[in-house]
mmCIF file of the N, C-alpha and C atoms, coordinates in Angstrom:
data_MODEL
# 
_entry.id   MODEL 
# 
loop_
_atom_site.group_PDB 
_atom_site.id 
_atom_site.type_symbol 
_atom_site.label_atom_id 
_atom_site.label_alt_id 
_atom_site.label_comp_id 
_atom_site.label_asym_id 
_atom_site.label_entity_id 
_atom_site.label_seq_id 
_atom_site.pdbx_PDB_ins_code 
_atom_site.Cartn_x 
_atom_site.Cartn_y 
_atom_site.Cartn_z 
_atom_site.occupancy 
_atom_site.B_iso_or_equiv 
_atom_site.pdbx_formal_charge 
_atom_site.auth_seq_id 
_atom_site.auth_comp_id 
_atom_site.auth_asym_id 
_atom_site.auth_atom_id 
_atom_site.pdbx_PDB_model_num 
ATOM 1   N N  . UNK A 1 1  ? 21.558 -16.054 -36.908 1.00 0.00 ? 1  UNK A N  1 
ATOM 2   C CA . UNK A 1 1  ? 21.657 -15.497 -35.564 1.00 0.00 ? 1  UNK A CA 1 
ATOM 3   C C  . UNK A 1 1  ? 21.520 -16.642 -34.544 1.00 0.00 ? 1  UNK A C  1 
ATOM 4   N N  . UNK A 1 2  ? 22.411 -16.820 -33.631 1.00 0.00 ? 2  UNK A N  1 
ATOM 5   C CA . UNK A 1 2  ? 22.405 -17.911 -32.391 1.00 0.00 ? 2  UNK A CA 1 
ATOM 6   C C  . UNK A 1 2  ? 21.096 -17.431 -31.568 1.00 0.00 ? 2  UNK A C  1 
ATOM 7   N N  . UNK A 1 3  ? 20.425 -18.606 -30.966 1.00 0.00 ? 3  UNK A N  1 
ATOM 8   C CA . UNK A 1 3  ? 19.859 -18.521 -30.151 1.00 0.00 ? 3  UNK A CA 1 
ATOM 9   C C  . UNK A 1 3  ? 20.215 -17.906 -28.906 1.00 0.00 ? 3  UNK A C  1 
ATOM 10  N N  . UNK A 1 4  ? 19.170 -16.651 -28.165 1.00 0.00 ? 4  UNK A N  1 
ATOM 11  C CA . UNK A 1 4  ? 19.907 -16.189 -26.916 1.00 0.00 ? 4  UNK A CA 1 
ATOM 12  C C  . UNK A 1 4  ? 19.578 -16.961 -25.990 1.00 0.00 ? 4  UNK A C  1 
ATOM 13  N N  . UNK A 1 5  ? 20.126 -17.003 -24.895 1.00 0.00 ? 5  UNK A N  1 
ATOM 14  C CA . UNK A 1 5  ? 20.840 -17.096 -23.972 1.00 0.00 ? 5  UNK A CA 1 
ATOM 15  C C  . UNK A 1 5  ? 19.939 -17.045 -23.006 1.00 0.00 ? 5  UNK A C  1 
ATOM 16  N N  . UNK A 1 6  ? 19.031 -17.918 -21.756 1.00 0.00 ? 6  UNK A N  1 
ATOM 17  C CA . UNK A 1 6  ? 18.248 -17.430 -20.501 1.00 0.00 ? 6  UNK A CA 1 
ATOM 18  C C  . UNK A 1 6  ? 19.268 -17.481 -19.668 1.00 0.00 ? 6  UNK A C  1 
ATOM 19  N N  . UNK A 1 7  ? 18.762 -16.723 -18.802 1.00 0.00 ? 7  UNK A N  1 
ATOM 20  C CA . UNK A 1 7  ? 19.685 -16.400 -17.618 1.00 0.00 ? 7  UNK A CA 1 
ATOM 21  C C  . UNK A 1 7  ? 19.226 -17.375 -16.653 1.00 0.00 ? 7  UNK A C  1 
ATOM 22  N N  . UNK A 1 8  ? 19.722 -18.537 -16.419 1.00 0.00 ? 8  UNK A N  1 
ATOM 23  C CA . UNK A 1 8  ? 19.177 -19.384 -15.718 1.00 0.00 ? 8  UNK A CA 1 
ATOM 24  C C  . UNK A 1 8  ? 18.757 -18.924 -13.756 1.00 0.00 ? 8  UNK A C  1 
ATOM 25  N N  . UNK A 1 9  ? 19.576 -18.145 -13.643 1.00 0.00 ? 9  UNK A N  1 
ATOM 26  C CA . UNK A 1 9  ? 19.112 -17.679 -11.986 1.00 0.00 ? 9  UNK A CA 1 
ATOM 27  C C  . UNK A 1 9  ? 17.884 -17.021 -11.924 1.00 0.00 ? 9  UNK A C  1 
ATOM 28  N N  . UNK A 1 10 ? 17.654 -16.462 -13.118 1.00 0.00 ? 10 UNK A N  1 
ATOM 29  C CA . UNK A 1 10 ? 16.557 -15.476 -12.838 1.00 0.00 ? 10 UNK A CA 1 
ATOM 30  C C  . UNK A 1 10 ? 15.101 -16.135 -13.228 1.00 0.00 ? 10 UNK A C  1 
ATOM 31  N N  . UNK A 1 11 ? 15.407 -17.811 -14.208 1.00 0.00 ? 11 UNK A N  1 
ATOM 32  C CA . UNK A 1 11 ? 14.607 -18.318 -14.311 1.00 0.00 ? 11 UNK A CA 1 
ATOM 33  C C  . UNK A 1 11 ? 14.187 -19.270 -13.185 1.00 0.00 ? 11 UNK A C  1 
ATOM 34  N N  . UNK A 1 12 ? 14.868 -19.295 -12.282 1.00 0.00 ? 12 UNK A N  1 
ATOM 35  C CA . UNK A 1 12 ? 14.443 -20.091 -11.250 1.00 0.00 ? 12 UNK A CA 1 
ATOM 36  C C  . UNK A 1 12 ? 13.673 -19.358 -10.228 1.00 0.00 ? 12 UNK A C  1 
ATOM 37  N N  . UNK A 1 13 ? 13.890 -17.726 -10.263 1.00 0.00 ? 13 UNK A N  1 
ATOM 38  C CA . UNK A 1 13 ? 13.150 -16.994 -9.516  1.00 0.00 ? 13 UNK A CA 1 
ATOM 39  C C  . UNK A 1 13 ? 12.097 -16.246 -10.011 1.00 0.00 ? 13 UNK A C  1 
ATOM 40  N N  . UNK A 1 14 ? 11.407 -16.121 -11.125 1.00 0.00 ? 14 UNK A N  1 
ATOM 41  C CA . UNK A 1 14 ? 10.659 -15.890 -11.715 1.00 0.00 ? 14 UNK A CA 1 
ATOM 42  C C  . UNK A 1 14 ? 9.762  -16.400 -12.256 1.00 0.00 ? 14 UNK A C  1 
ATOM 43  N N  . UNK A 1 15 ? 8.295  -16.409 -12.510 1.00 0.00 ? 15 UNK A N  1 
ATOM 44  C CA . UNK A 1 15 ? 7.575  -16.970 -12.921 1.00 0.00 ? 15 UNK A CA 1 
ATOM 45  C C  . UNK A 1 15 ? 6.545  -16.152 -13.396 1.00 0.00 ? 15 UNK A C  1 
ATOM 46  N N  . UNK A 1 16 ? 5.753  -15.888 -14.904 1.00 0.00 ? 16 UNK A N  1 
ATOM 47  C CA . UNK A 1 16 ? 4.652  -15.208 -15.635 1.00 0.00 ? 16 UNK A CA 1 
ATOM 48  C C  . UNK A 1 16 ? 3.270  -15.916 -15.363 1.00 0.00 ? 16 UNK A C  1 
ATOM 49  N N  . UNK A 1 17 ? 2.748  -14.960 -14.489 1.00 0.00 ? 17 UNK A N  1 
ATOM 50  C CA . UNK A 1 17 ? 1.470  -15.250 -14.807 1.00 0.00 ? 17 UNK A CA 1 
ATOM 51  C C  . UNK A 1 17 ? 1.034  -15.493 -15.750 1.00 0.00 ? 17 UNK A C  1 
ATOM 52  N N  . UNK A 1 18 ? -0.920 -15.526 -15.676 1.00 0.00 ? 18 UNK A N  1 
ATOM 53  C CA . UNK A 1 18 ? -1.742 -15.840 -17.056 1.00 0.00 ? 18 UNK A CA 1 
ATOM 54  C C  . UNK A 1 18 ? -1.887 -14.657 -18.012 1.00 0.00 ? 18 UNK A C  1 
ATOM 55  N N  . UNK A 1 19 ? -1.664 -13.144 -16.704 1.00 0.00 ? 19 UNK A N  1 
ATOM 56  C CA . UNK A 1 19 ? -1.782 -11.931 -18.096 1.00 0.00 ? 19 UNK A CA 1 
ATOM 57  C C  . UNK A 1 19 ? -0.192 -11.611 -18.041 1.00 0.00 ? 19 UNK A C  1 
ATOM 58  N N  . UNK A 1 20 ? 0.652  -12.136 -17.937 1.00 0.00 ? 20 UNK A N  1 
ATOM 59  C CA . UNK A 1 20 ? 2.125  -11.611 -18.545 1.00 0.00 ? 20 UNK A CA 1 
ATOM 60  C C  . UNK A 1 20 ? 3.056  -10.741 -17.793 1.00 0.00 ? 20 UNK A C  1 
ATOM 61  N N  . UNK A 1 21 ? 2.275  -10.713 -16.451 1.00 0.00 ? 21 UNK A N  1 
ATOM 62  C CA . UNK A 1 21 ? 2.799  -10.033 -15.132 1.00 0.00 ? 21 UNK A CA 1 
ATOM 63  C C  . UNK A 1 21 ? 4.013  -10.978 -14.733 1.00 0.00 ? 21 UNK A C  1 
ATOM 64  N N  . UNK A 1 22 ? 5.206  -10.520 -14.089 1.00 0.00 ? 22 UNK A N  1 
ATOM 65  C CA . UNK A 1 22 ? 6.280  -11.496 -13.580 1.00 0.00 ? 22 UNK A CA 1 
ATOM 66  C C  . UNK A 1 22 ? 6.151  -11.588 -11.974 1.00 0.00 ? 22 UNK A C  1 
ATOM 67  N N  . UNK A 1 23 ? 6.078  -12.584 -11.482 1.00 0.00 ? 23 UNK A N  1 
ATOM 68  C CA . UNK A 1 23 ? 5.553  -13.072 -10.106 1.00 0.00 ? 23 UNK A CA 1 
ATOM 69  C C  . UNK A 1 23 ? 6.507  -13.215 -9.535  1.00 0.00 ? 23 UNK A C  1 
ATOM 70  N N  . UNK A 1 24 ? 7.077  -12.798 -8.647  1.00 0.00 ? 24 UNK A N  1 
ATOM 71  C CA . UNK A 1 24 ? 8.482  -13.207 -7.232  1.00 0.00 ? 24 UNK A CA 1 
ATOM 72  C C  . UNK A 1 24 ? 8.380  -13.758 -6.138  1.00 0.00 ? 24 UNK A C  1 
ATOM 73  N N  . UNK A 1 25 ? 9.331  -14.025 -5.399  1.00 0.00 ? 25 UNK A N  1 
ATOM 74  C CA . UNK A 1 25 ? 9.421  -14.363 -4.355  1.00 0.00 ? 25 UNK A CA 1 
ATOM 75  C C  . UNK A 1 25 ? 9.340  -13.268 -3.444  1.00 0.00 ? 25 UNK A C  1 
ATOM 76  N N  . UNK A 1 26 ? 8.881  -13.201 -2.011  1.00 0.00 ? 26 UNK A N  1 
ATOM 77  C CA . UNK A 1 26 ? 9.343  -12.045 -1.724  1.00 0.00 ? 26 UNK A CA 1 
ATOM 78  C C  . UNK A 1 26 ? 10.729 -12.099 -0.331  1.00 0.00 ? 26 UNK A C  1 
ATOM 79  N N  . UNK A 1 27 ? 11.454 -11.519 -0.522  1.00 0.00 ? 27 UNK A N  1 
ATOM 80  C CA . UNK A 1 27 ? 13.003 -11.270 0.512   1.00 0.00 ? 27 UNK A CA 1 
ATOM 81  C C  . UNK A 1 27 ? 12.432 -11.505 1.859   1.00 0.00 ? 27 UNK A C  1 
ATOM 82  N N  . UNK A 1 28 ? 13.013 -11.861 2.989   1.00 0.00 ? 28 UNK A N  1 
ATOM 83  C CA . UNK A 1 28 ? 13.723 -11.537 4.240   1.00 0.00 ? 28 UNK A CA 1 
ATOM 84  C C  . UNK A 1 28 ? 12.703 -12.672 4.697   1.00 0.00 ? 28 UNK A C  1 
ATOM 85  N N  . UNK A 1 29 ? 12.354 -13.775 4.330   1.00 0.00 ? 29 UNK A N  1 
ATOM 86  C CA . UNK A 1 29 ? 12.013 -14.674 4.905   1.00 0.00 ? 29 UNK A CA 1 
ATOM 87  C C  . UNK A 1 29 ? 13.044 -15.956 5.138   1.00 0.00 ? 29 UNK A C  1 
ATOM 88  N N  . UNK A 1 30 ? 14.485 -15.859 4.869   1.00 0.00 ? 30 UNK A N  1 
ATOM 89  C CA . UNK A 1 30 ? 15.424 -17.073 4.907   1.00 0.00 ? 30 UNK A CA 1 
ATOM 90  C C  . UNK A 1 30 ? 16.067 -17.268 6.462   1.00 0.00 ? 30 UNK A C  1 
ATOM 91  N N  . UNK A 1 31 ? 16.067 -16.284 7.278   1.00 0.00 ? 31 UNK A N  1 
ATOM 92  C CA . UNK A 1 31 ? 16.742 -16.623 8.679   1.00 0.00 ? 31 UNK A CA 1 
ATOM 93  C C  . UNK A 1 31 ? 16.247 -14.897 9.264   1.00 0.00 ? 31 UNK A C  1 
ATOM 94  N N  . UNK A 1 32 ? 16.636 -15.514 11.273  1.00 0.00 ? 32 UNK A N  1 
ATOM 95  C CA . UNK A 1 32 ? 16.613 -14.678 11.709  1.00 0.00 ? 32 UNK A CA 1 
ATOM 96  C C  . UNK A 1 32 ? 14.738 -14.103 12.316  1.00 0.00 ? 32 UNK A C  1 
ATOM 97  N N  . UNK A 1 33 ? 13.887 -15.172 12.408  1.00 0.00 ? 33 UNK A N  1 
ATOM 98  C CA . UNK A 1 33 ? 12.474 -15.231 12.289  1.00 0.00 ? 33 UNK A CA 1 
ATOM 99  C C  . UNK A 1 33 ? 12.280 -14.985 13.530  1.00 0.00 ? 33 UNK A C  1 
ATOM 100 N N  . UNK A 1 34 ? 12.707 -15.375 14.344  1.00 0.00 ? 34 UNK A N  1 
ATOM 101 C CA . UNK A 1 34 ? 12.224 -15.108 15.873  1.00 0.00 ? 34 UNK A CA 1 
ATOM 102 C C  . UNK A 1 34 ? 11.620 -13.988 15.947  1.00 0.00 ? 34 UNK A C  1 
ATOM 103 N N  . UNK A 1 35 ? 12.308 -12.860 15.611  1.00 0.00 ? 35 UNK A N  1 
ATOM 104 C CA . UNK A 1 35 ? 12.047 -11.331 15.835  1.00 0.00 ? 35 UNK A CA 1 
ATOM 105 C C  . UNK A 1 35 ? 10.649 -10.787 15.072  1.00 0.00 ? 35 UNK A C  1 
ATOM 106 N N  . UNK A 1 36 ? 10.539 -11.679 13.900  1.00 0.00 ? 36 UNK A N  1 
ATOM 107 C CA . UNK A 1 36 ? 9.477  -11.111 13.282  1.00 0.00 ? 36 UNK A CA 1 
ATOM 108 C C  . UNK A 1 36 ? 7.914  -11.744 13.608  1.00 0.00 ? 36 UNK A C  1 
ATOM 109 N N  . UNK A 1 37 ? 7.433  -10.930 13.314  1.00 0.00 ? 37 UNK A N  1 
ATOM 110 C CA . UNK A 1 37 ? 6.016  -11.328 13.520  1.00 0.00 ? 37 UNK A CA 1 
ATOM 111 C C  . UNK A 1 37 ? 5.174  -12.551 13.390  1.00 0.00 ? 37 UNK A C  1 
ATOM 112 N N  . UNK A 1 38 ? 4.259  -13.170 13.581  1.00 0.00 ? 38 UNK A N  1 
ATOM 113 C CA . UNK A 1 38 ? 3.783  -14.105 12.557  1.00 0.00 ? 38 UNK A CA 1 
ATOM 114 C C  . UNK A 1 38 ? 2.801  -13.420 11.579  1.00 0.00 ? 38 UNK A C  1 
ATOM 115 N N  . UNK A 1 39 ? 2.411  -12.066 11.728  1.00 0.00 ? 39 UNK A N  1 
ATOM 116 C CA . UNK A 1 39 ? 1.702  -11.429 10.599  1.00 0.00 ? 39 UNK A CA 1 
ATOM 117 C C  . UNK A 1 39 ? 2.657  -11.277 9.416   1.00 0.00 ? 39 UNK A C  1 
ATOM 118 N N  . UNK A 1 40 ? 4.059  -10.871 9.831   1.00 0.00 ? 40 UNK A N  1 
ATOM 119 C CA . UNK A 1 40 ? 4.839  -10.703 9.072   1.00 0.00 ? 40 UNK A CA 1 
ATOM 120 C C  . UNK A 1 40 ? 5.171  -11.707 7.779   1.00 0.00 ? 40 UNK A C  1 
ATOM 121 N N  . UNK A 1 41 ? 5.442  -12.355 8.634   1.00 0.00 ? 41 UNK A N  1 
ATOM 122 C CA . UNK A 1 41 ? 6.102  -14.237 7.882   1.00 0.00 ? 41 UNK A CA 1 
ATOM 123 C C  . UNK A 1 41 ? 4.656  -14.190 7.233   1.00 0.00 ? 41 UNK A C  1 
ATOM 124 N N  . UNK A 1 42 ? 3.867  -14.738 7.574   1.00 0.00 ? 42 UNK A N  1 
ATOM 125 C CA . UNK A 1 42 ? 2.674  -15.183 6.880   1.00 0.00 ? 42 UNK A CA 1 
ATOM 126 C C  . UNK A 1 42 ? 2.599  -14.155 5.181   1.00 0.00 ? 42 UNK A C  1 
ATOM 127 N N  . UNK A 1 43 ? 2.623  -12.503 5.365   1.00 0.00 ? 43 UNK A N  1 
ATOM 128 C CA . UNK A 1 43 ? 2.814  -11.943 4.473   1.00 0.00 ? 43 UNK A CA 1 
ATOM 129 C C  . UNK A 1 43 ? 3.316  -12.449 3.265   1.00 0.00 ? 43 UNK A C  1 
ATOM 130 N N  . UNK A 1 44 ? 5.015  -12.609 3.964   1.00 0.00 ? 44 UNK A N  1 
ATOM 131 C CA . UNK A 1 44 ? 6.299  -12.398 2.931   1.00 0.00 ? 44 UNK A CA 1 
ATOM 132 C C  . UNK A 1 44 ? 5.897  -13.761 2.213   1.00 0.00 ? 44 UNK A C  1 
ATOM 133 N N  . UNK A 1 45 ? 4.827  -15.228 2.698   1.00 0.00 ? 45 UNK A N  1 
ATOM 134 C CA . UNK A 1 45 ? 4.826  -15.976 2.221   1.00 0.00 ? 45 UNK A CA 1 
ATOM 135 C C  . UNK A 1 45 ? 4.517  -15.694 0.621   1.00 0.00 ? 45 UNK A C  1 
ATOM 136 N N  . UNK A 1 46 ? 3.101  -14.988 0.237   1.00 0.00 ? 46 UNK A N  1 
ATOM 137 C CA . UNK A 1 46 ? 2.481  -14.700 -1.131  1.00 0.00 ? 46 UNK A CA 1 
ATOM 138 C C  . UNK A 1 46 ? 3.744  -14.145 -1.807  1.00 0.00 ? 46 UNK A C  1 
ATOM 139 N N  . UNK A 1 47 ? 3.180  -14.719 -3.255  1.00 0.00 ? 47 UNK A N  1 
ATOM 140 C CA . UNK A 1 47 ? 4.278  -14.166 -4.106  1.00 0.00 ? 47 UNK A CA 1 
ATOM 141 C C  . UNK A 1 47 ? 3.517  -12.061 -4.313  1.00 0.00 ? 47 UNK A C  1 
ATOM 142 N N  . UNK A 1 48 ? 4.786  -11.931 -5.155  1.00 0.00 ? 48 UNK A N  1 
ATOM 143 C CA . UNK A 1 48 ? 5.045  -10.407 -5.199  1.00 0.00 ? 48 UNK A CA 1 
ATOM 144 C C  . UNK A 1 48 ? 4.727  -10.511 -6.923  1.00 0.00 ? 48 UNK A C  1 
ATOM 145 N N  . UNK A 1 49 ? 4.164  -9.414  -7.217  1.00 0.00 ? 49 UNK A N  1 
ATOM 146 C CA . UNK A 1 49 ? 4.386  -8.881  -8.393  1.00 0.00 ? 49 UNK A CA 1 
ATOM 147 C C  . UNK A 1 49 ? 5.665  -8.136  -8.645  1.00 0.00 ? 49 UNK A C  1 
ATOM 148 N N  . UNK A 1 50 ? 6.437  -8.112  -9.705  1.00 0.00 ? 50 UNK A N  1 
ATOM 149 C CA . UNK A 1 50 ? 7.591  -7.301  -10.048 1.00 0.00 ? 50 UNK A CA 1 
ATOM 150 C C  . UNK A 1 50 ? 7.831  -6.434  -10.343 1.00 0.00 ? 50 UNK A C  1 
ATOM 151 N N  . UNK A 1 51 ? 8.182  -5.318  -9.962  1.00 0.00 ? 51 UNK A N  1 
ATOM 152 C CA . UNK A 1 51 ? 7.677  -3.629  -10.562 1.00 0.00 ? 51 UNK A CA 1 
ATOM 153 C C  . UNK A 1 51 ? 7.842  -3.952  -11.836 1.00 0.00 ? 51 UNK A C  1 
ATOM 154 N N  . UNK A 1 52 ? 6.909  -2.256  -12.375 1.00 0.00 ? 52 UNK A N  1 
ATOM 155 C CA . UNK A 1 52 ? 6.867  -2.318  -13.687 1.00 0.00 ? 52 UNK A CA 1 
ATOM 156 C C  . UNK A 1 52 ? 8.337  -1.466  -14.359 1.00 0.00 ? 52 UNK A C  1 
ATOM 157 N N  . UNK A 1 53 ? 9.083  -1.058  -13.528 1.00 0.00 ? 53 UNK A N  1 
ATOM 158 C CA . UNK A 1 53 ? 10.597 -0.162  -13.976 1.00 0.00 ? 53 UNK A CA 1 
ATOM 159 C C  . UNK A 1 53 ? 11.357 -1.336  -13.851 1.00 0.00 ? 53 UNK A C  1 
ATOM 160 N N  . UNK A 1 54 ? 10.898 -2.559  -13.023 1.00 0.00 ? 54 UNK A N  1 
ATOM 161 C CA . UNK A 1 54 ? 12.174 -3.721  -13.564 1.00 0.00 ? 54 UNK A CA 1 
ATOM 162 C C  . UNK A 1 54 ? 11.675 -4.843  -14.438 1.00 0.00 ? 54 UNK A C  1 
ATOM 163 N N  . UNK A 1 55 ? 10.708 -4.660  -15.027 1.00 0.00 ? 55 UNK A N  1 
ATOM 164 C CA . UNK A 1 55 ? 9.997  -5.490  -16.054 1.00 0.00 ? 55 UNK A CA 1 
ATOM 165 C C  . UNK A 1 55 ? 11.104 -5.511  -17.241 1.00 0.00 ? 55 UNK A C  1 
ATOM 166 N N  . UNK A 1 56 ? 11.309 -4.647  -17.784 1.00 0.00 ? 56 UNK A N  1 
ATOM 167 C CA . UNK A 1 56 ? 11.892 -4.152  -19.513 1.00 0.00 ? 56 UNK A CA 1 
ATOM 168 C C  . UNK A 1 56 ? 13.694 -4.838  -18.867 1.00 0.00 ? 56 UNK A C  1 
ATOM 169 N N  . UNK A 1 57 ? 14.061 -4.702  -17.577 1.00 0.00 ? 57 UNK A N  1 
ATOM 170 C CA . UNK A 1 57 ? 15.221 -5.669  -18.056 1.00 0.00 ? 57 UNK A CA 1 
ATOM 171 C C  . UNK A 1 57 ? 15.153 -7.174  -18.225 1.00 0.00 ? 57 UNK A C  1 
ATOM 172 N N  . UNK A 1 58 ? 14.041 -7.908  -16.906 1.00 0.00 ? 58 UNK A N  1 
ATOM 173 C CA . UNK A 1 58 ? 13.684 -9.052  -16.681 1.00 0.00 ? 58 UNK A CA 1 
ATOM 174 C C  . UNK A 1 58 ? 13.198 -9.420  -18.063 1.00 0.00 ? 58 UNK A C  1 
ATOM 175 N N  . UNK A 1 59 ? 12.288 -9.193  -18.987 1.00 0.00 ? 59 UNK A N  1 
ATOM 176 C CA . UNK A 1 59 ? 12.022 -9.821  -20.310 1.00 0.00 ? 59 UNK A CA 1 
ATOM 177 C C  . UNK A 1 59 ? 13.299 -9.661  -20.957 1.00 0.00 ? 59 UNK A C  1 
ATOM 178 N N  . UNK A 1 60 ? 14.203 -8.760  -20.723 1.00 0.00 ? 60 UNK A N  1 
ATOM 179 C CA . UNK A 1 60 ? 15.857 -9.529  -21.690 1.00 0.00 ? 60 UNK A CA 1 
ATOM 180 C C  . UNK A 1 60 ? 15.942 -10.397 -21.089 1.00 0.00 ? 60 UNK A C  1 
ATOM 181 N N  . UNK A 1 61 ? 16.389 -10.520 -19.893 1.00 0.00 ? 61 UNK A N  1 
ATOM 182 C CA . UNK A 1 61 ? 17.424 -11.528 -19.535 1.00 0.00 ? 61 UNK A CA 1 
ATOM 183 C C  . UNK A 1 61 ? 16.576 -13.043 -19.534 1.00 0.00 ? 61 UNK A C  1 
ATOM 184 N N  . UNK A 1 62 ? 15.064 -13.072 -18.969 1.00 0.00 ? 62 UNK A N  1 
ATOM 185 C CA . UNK A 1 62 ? 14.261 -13.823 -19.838 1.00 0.00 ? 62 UNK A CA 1 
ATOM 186 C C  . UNK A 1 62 ? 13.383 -14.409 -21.198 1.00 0.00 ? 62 UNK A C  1 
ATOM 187 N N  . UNK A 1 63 ? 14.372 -14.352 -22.259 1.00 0.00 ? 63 UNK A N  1 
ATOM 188 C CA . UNK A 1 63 ? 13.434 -14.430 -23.878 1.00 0.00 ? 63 UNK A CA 1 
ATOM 189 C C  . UNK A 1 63 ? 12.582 -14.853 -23.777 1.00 0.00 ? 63 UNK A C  1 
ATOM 190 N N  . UNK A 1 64 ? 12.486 -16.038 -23.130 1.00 0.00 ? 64 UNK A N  1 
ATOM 191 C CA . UNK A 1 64 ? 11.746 -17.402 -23.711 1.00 0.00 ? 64 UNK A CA 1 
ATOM 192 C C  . UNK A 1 64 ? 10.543 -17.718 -22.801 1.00 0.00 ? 64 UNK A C  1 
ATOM 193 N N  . UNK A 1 65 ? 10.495 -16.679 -21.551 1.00 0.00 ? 65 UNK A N  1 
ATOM 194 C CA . UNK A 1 65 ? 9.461  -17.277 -20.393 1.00 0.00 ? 65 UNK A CA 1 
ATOM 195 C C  . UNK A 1 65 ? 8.251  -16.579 -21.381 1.00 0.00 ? 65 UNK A C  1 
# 
């Protein structure tokens, strides 16, 4: 059987914690800031945990993390 395959985009945006949780980035911080808050921005800085209904695809498309 060939070795599978990482999905390299999703490994650049993803990262496993120490208990096996998948850690994100979180959206709408790339442009357009004026409008938003600085409570806001400061927020979106921390990473995100990844729901647990998109966990079971993210471990396919990641084998190896």
């Amino acid at each position: 059987m060939p070795k599978m395959k990482t999905n390299r985009s999703a490994a650049k945006r993803f990262k496993v914690t120490g208990t096996g949780k998948l850690r994100r980035s979180k959206a709408y911080k790339r442009h357009i800031l004026a409008k938003k808050t600085a409570k806001r921005k400061r927020n979106l800085r921390k990473p995100a945990i990844t729901d647990a209904t998109n966990v079971k695809n993210m471990k396919k498309i990641l084998p190896y993390l």
